[in-house]
N, C-alpha and C positions, 0 to 999 in steps of 0.2 A: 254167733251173732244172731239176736233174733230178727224177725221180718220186722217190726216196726224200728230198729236200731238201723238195720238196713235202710230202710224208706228215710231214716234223719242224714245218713251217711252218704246217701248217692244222690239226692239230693241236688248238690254243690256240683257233683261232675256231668246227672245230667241236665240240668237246668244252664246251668253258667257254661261249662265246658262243650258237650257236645250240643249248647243251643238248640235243646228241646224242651219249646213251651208249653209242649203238651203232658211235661212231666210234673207241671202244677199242677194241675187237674189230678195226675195218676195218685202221685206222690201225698197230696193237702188234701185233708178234707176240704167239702164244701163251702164250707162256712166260717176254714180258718181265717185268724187274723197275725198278721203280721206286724209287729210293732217295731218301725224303723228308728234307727241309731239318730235319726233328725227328727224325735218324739214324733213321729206319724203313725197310723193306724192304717192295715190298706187287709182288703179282705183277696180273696182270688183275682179278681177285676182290676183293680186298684196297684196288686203287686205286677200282674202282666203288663201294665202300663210303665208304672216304671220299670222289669226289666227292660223292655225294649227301649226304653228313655235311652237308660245304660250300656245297653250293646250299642247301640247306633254310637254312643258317644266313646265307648273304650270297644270297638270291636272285635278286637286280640284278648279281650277280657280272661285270666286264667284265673281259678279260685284254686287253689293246694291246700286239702282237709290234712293238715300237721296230726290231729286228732281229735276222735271221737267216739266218746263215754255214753253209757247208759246207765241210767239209777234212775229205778222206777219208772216213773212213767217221763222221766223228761229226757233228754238229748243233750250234749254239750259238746259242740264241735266249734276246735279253735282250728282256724282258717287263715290263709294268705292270699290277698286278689291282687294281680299285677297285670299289667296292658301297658295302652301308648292311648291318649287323649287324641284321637284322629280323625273321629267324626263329629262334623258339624251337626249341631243342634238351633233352634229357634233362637236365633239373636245370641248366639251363644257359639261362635267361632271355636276350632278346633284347635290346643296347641302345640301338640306334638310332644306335651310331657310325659313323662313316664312316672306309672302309678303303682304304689309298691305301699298297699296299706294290710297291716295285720288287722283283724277282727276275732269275736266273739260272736257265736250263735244258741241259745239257751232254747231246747224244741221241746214241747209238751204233745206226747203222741195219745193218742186216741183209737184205741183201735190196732188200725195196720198205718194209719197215714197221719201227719202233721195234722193238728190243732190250732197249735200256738208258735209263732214262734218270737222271741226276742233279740236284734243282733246291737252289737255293742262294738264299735270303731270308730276314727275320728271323722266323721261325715265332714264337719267344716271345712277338715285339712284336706279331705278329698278335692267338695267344690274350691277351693282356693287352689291347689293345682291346677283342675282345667277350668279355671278366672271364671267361675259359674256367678250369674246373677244373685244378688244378696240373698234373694227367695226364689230358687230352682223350682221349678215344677214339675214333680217325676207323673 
């Protein structure tokens, strides 16, 4: 496995799993963007915003990398995030659901580290689970 294949692939365990945000930094370039499954664009800034949106709101939060491909310069890790909808958010009540959504993440490496990346799941069905306001603010 090369080091940028690596950097798409651990990714998921330590960012999501062992809740280290300092693996944005390590892992993304500078400058990358991130193009969220709810057509948003968030660059480093933007996506640390909303992880922490999301751990506060699924704290148990696990992502399971199923797998993950390398062809050329892009990344393709299909993914599983499950938790419990437990923490309160701004006007946005906790419900105790349990959250079991498969995804898609398509990464564009640069280098040693993430560029790009694209994920592909059902955001709606997500916020509809934990009854998130019609426009969440990550």
């Amino acid at each position: 496995m090369s080091h940028a294949q690596h950097q798409g692939c651990q990714w998921f365990e330590d960012v999501w799993n062992k809740r280290d945000p300092g693996a944005i930094g390590r892992l993304a370039s500078a400058d990358m963007r991130a193009h969220g499954a709810d057509g948003s664009q968030r660059g480093q800034a933007e996506f640390r915003q909303f992880y922490d949106t999301l751990v506060a709101a699924v704290p148990d939060i696990r992502v399971e990398v199923v797998s993950c491909v390398r062809g050329g310069d892009y990344i393709a890790v299909q993914w599983r995030a499950t938790g419990t909808h437990s923490g309160a958010q701004v006007g946005w009540p906790p419900t105790g659901n349990a959250i079991d959504v498969p995804g898609l993440t398509l990464m564009r490496v640069s280098g040693a580290t993430i560029a790009e990346a694209w994920d592909a799941f059902d955001f709606g069905g997500l916020m509809q689970t934990m009854n998130a306001p019609a426009a969440p603010t990550p």
